[in-house]
PDB file of N, H, CA, C and O in Angstrom:
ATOM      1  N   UNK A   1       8.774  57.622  37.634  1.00  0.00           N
ATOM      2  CA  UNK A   1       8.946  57.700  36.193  1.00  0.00           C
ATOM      3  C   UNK A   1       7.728  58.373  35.579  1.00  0.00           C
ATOM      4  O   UNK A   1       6.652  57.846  35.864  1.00  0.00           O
ATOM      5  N   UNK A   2       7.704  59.302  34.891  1.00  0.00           N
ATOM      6  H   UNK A   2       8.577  59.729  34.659  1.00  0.00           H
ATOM      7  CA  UNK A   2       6.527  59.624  33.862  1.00  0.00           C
ATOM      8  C   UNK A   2       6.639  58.844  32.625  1.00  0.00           C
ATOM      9  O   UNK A   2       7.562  58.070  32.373  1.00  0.00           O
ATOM     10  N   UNK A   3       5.556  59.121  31.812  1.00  0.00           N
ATOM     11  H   UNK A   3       4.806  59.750  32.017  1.00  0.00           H
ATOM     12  CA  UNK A   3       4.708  57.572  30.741  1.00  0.00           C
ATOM     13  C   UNK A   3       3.984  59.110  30.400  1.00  0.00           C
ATOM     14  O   UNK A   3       3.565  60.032  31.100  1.00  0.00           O
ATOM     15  N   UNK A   4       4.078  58.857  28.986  1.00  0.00           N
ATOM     16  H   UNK A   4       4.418  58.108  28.417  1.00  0.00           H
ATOM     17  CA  UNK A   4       2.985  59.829  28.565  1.00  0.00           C
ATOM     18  C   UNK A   4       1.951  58.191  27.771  1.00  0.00           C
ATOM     19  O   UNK A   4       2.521  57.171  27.382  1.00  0.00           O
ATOM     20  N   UNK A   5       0.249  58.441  27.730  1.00  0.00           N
ATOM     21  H   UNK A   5      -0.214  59.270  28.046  1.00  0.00           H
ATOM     22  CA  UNK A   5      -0.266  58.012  26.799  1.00  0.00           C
ATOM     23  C   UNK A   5      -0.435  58.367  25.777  1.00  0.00           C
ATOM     24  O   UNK A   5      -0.863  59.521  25.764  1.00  0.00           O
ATOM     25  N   UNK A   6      -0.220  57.630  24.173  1.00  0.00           N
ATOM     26  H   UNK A   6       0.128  56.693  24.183  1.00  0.00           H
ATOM     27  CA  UNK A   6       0.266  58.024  22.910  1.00  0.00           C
ATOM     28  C   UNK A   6      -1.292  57.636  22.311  1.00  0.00           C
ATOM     29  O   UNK A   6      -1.919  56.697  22.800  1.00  0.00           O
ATOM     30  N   UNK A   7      -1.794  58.397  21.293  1.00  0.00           N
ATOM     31  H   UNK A   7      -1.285  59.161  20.896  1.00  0.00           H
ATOM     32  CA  UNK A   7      -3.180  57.980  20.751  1.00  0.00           C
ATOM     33  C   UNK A   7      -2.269  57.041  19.235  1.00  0.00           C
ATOM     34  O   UNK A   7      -1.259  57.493  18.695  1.00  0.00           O
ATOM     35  N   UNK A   8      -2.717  56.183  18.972  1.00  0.00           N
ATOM     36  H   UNK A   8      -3.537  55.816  19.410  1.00  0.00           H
ATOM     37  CA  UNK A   8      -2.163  55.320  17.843  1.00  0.00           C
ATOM     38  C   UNK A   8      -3.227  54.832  17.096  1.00  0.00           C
ATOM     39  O   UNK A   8      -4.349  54.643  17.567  1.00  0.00           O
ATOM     40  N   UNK A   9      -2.845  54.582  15.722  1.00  0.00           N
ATOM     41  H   UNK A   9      -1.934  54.736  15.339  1.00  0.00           H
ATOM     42  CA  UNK A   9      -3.703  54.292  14.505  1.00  0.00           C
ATOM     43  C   UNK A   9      -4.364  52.857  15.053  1.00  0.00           C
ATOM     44  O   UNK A   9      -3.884  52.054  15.853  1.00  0.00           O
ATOM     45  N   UNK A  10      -5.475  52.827  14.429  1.00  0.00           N
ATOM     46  H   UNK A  10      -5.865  53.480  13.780  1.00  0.00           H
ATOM     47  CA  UNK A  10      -6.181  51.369  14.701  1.00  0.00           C
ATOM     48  C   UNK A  10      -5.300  50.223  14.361  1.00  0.00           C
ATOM     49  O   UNK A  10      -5.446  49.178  14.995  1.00  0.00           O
ATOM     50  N   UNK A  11      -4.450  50.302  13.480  1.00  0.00           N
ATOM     51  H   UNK A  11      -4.331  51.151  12.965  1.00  0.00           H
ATOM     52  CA  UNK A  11      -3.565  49.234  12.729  1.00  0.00           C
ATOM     53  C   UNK A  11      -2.513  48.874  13.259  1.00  0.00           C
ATOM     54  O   UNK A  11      -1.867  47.870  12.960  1.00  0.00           O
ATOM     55  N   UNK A  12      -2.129  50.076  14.518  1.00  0.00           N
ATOM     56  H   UNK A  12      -2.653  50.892  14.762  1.00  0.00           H
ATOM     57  CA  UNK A  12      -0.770  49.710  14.777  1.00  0.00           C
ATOM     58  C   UNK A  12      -1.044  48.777  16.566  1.00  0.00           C
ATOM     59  O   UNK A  12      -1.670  49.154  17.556  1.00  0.00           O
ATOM     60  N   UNK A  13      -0.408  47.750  16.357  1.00  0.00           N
ATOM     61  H   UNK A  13       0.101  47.444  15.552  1.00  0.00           H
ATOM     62  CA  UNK A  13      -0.742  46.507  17.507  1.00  0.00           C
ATOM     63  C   UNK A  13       0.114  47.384  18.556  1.00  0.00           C
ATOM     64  O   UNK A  13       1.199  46.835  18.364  1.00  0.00           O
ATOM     65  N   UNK A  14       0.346  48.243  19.410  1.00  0.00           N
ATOM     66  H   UNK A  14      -0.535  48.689  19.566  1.00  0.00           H
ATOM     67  CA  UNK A  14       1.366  48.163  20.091  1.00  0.00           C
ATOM     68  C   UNK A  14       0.641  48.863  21.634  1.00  0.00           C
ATOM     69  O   UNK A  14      -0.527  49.251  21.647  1.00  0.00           O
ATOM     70  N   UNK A  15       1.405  48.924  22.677  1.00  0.00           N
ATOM     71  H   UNK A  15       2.354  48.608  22.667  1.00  0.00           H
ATOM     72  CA  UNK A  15       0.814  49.491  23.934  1.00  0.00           C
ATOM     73  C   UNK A  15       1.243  50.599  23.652  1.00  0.00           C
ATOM     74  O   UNK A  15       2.359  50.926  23.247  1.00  0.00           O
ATOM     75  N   UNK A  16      -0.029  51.446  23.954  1.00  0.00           N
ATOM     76  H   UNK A  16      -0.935  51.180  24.283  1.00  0.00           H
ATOM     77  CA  UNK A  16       0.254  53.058  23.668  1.00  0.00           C
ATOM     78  C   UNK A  16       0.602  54.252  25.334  1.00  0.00           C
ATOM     79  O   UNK A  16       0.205  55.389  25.587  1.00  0.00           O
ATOM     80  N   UNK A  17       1.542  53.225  26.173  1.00  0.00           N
ATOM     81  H   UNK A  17       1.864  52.301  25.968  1.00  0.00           H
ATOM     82  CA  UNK A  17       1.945  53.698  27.330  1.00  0.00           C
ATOM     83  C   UNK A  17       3.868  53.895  26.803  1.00  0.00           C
ATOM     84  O   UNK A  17       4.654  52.955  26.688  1.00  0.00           O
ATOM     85  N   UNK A  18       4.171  55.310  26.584  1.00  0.00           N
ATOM     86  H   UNK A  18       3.532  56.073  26.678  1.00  0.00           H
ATOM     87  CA  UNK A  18       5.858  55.222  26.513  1.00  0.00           C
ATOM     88  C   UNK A  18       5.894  56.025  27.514  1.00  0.00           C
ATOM     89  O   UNK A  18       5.072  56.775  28.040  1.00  0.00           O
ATOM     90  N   UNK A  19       7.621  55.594  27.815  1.00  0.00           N
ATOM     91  H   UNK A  19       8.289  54.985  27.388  1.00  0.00           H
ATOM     92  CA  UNK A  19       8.160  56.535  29.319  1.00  0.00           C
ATOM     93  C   UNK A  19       8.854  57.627  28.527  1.00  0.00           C
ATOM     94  O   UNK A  19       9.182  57.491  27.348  1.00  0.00           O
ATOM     95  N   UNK A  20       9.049  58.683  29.226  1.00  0.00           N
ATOM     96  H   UNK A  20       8.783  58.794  30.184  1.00  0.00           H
ATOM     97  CA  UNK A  20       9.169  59.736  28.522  1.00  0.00           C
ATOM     98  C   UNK A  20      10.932  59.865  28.188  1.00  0.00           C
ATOM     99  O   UNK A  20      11.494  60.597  27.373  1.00  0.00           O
ATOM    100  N   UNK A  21      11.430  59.022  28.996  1.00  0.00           N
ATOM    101  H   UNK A  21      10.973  58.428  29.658  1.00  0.00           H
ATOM    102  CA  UNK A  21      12.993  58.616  28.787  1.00  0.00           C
ATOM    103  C   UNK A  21      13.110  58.515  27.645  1.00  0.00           C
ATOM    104  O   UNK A  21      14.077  59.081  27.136  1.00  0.00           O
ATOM    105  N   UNK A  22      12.065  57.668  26.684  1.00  0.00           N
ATOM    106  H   UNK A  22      11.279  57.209  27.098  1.00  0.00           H
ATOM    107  CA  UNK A  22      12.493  56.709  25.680  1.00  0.00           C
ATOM    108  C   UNK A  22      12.059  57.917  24.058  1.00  0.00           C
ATOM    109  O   UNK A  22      12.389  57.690  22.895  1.00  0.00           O
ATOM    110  N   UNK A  23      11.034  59.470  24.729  1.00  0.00           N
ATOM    111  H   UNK A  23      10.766  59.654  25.674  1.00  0.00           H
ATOM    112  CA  UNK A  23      11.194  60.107  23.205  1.00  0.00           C
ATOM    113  C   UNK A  23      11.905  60.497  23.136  1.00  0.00           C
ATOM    114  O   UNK A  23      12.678  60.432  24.092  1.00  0.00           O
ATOM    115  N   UNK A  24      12.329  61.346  21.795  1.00  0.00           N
ATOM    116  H   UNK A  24      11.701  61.398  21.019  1.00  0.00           H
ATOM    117  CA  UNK A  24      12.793  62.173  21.033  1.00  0.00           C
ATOM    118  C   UNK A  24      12.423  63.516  20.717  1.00  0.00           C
ATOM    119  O   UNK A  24      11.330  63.701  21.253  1.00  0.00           O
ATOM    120  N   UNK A  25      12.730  64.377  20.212  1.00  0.00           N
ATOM    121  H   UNK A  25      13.618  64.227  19.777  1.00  0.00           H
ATOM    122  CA  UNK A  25      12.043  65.750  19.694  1.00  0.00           C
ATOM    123  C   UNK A  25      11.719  65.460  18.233  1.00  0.00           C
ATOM    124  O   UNK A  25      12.714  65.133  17.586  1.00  0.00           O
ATOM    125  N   UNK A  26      10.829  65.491  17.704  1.00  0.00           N
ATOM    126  H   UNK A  26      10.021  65.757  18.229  1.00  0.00           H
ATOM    127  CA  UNK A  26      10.417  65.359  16.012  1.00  0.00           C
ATOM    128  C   UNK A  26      11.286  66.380  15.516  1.00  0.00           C
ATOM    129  O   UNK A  26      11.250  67.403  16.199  1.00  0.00           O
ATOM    130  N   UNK A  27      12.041  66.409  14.554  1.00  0.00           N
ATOM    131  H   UNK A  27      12.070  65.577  13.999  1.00  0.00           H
ATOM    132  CA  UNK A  27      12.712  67.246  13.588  1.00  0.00           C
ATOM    133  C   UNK A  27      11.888  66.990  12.233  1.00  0.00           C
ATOM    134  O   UNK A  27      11.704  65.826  11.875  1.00  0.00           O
ATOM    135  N   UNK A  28      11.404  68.028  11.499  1.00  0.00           N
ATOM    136  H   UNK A  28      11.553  68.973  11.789  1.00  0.00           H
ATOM    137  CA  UNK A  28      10.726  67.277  10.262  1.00  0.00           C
ATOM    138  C   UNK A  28      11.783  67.718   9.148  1.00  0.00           C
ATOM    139  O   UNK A  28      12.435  68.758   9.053  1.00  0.00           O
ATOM    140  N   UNK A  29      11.734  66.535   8.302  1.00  0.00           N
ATOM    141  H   UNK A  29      11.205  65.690   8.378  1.00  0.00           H
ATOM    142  CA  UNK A  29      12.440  66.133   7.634  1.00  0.00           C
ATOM    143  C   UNK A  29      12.955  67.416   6.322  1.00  0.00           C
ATOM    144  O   UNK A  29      12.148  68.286   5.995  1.00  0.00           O
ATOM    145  N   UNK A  30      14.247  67.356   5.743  1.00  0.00           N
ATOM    146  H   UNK A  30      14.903  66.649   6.009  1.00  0.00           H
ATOM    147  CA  UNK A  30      14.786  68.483   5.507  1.00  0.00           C
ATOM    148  C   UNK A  30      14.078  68.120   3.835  1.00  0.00           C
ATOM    149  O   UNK A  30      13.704  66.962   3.650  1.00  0.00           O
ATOM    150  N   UNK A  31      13.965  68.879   2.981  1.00  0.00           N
ATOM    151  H   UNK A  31      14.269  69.820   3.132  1.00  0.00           H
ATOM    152  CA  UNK A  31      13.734  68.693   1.579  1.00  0.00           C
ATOM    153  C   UNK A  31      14.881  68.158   0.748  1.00  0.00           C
ATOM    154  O   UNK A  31      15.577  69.134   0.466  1.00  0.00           O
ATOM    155  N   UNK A  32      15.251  67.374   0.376  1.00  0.00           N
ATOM    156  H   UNK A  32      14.686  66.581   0.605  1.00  0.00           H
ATOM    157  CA  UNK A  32      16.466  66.901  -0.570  1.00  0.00           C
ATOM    158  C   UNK A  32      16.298  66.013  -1.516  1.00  0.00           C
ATOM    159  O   UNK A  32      16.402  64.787  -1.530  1.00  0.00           O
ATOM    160  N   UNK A  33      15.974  66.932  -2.443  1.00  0.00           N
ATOM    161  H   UNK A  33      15.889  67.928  -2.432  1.00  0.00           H
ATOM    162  CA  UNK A  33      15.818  66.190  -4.016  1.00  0.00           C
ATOM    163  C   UNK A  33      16.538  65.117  -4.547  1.00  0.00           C
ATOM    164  O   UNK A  33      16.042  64.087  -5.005  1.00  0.00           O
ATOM    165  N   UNK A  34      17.541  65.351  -4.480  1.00  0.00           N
ATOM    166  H   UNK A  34      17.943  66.188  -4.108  1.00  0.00           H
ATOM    167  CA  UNK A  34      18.574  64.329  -5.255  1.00  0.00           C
ATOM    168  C   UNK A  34      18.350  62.813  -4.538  1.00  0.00           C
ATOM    169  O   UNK A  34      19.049  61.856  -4.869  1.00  0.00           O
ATOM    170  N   UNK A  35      16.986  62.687  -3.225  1.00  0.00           N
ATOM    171  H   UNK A  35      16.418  63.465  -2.956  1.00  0.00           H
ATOM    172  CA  UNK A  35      17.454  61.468  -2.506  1.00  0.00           C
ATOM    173  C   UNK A  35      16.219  60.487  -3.599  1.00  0.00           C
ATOM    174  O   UNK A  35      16.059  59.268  -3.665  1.00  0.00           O
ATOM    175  N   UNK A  36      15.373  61.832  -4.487  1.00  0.00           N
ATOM    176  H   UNK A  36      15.503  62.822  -4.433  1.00  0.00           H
ATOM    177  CA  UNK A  36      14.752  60.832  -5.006  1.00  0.00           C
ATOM    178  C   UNK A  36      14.832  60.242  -6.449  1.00  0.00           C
ATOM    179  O   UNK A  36      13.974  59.705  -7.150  1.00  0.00           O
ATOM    180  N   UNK A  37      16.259  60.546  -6.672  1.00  0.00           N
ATOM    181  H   UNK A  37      16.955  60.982  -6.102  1.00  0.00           H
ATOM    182  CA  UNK A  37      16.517  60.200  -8.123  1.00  0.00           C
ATOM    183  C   UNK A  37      17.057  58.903  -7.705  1.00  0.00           C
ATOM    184  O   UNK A  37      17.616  58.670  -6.634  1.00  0.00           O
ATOM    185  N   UNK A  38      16.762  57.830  -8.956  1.00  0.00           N
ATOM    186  H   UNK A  38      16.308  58.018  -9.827  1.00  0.00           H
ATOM    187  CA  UNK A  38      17.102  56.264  -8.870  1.00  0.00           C
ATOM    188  C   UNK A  38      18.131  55.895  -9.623  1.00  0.00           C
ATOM    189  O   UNK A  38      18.203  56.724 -10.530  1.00  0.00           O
ATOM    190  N   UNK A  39      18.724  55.328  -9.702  1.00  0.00           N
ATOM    191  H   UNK A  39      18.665  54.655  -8.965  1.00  0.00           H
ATOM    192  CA  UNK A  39      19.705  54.697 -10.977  1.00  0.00           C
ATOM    193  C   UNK A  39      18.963  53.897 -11.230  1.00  0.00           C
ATOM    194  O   UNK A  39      19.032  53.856 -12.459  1.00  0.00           O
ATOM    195  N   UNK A  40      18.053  52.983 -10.841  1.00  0.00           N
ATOM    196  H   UNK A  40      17.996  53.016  -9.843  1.00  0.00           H
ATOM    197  CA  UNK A  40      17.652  51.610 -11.239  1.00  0.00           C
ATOM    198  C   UNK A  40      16.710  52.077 -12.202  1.00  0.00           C
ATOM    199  O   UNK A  40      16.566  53.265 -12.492  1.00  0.00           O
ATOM    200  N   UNK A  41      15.928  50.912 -12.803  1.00  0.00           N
ATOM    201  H   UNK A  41      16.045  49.947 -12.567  1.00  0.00           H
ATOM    202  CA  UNK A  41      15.513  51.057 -13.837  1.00  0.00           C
ATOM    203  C   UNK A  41      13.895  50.928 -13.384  1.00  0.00           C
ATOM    204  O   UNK A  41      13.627  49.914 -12.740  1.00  0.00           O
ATOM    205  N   UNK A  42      12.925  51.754 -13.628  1.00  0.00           N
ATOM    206  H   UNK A  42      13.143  52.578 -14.151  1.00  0.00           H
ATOM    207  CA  UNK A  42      11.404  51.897 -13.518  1.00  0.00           C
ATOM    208  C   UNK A  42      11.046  50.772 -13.438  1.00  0.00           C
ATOM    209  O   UNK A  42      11.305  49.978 -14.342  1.00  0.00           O
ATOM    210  N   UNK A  43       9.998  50.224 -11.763  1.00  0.00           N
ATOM    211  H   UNK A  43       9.787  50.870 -11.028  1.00  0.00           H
ATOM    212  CA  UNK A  43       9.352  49.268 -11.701  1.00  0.00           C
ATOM    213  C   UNK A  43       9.190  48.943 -12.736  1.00  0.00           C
ATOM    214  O   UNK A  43       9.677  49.758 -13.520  1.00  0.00           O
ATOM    215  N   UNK A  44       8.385  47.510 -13.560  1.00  0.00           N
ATOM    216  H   UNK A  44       7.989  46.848 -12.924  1.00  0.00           H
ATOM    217  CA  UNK A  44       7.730  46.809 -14.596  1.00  0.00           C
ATOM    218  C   UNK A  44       8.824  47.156 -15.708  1.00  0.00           C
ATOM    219  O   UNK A  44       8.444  46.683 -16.779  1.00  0.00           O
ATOM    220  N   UNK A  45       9.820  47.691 -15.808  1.00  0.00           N
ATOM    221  H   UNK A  45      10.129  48.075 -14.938  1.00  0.00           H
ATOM    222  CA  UNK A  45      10.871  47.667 -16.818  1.00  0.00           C
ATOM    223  C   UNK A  45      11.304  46.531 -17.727  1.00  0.00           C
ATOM    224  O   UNK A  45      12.421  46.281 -17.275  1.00  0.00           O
ATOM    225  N   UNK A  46      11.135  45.840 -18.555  1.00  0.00           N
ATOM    226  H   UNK A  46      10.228  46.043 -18.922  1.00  0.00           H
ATOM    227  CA  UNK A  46      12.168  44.567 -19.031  1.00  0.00           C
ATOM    228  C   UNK A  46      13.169  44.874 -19.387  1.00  0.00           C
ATOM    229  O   UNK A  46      13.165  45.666 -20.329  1.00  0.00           O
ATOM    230  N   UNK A  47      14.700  44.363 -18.765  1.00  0.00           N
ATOM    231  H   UNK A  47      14.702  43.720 -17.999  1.00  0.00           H
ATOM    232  CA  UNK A  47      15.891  44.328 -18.769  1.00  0.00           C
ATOM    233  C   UNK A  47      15.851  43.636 -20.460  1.00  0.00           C
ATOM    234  O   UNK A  47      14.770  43.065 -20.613  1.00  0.00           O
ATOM    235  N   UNK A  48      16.298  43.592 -21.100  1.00  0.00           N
ATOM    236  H   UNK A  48      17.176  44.055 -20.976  1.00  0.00           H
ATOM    237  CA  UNK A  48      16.786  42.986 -22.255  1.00  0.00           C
ATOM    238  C   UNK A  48      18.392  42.998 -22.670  1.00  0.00           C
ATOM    239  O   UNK A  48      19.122  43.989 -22.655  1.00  0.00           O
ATOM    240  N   UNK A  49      18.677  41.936 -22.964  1.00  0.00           N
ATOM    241  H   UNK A  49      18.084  41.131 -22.976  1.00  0.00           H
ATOM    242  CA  UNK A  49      20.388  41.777 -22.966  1.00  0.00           C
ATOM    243  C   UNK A  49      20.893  41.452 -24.747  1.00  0.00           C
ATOM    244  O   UNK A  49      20.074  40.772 -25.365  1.00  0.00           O
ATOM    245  N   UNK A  50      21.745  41.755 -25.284  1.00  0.00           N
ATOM    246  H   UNK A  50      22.411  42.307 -24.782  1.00  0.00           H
ATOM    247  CA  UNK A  50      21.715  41.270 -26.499  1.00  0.00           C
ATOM    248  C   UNK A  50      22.910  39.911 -26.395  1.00  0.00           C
ATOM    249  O   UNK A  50      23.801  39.826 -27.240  1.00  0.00           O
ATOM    250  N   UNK A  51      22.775  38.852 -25.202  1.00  0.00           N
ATOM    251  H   UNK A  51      22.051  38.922 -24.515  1.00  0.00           H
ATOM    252  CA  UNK A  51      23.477  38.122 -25.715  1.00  0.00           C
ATOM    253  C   UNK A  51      22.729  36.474 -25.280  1.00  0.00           C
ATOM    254  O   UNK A  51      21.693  36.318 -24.634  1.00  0.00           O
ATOM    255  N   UNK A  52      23.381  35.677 -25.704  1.00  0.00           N
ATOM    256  H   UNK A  52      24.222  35.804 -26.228  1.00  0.00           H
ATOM    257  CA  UNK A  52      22.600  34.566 -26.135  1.00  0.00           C
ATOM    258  C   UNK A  52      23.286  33.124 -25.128  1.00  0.00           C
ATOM    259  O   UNK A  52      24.506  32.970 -25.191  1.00  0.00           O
ATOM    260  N   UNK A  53      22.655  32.370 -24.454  1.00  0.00           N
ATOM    261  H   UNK A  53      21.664  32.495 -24.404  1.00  0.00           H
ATOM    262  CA  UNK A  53      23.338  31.347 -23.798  1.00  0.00           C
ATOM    263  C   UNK A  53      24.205  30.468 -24.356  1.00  0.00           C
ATOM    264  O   UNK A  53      23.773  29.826 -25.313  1.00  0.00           O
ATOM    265  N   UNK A  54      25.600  30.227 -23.913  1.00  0.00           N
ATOM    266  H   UNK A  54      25.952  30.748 -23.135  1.00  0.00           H
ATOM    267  CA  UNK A  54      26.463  29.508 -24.621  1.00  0.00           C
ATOM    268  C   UNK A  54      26.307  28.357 -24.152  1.00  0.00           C
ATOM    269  O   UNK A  54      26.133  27.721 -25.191  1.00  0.00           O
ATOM    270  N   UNK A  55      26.229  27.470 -23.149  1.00  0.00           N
ATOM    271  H   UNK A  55      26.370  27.987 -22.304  1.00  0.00           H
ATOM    272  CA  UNK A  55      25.584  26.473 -22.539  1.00  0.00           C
ATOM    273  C   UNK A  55      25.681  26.806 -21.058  1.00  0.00           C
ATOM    274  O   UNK A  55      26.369  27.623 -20.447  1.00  0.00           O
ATOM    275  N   UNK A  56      24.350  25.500 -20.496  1.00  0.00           N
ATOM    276  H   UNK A  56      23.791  24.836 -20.992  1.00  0.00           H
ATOM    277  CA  UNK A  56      24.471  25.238 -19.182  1.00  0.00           C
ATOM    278  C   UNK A  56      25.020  24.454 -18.811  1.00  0.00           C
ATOM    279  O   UNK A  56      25.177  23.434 -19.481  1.00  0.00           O
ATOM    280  N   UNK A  57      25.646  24.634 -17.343  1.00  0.00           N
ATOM    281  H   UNK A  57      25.519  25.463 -16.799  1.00  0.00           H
ATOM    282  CA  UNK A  57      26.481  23.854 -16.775  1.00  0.00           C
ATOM    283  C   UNK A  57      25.774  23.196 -15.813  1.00  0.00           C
ATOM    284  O   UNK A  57      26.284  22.118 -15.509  1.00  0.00           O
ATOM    285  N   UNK A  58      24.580  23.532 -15.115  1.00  0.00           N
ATOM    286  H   UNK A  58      24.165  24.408 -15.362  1.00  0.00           H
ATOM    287  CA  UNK A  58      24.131  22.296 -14.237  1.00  0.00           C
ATOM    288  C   UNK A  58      23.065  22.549 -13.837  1.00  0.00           C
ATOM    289  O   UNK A  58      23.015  23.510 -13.069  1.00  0.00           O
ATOM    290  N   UNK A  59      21.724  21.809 -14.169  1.00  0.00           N
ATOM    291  H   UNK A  59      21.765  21.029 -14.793  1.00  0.00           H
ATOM    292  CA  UNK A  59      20.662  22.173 -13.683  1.00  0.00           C
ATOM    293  C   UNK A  59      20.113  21.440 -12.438  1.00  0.00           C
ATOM    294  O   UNK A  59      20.514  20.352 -12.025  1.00  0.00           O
ATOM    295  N   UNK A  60      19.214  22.142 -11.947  1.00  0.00           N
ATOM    296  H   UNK A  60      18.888  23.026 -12.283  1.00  0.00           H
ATOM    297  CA  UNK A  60      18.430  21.729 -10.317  1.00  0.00           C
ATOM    298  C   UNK A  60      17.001  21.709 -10.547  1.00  0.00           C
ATOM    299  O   UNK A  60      16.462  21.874 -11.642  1.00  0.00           O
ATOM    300  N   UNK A  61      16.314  21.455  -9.232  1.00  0.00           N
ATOM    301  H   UNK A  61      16.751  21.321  -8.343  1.00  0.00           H
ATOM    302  CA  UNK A  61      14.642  21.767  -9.647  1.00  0.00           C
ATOM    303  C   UNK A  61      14.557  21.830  -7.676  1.00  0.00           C
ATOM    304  O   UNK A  61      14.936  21.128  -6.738  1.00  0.00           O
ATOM    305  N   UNK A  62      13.936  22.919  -7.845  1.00  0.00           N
ATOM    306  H   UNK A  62      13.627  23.490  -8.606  1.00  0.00           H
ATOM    307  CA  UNK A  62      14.086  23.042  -6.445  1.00  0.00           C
ATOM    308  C   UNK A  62      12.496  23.201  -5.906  1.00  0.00           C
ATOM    309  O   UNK A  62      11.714  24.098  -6.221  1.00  0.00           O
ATOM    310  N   UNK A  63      12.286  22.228  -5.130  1.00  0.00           N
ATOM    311  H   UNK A  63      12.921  21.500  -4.874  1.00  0.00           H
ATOM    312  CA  UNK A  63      10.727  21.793  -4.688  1.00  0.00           C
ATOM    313  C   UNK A  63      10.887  22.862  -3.481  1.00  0.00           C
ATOM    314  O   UNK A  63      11.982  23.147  -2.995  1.00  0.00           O
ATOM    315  N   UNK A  64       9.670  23.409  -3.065  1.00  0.00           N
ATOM    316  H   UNK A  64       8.781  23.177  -3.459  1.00  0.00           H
ATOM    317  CA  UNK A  64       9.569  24.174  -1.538  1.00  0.00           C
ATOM    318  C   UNK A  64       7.954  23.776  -1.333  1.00  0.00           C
ATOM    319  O   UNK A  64       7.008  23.722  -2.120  1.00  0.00           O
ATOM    320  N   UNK A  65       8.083  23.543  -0.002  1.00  0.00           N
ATOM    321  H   UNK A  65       8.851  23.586   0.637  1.00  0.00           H
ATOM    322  CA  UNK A  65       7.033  22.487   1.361  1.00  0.00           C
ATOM    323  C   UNK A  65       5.756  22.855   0.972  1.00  0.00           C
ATOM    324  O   UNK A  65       4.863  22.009   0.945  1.00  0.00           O
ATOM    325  N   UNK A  66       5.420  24.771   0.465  1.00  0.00           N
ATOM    326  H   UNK A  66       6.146  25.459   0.487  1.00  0.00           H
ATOM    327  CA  UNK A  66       3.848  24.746   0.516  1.00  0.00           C
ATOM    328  C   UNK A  66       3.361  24.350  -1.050  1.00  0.00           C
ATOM    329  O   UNK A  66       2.177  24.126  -1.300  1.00  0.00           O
ATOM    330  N   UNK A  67       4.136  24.307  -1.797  1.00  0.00           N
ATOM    331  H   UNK A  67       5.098  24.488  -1.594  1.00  0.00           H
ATOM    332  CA  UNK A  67       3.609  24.058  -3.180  1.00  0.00           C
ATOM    333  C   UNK A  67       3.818  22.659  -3.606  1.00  0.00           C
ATOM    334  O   UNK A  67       4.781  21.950  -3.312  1.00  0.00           O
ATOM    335  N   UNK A  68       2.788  22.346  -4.344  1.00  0.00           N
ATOM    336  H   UNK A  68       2.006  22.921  -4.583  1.00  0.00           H
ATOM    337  CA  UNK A  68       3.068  20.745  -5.228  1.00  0.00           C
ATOM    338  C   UNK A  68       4.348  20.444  -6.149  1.00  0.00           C
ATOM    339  O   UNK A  68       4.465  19.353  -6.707  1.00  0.00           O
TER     340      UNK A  68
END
């Protein structure tokens, strides 16, 4: 089997021995604008609704293990 050794970022935890079975050929990536238009609404946005609570139907309080 051939193994090429891969040089890898300080950050990345991994063994830098792959078999050569396991690459690929890099294709770099095509330009396509439209992938970066959002519908959603701009991080930090406030949603605002114009309508008003008619009542609640059932409330909870929900405790989780690391907080008081």
């Amino acid at each position: 089997m051939q193994a090429y050794k891969v040089q890898l970022p300080p950050k990345i935890n991994y063994y830098p021995i792959v078999y050569v079975s396991l690459l690929k050929p890099y294709h770099g990536d095509q330009v396509d604008m439209s992938q970066a238009i959002s519908e959603r609404a701009p991080m930090g946005m406030k949603v605002q609704y114009n309508k008003e609570v008619e009542e609640v139907l059932i409330d909870r309080v929900v405790h989780h293990s690391n907080q008081p």
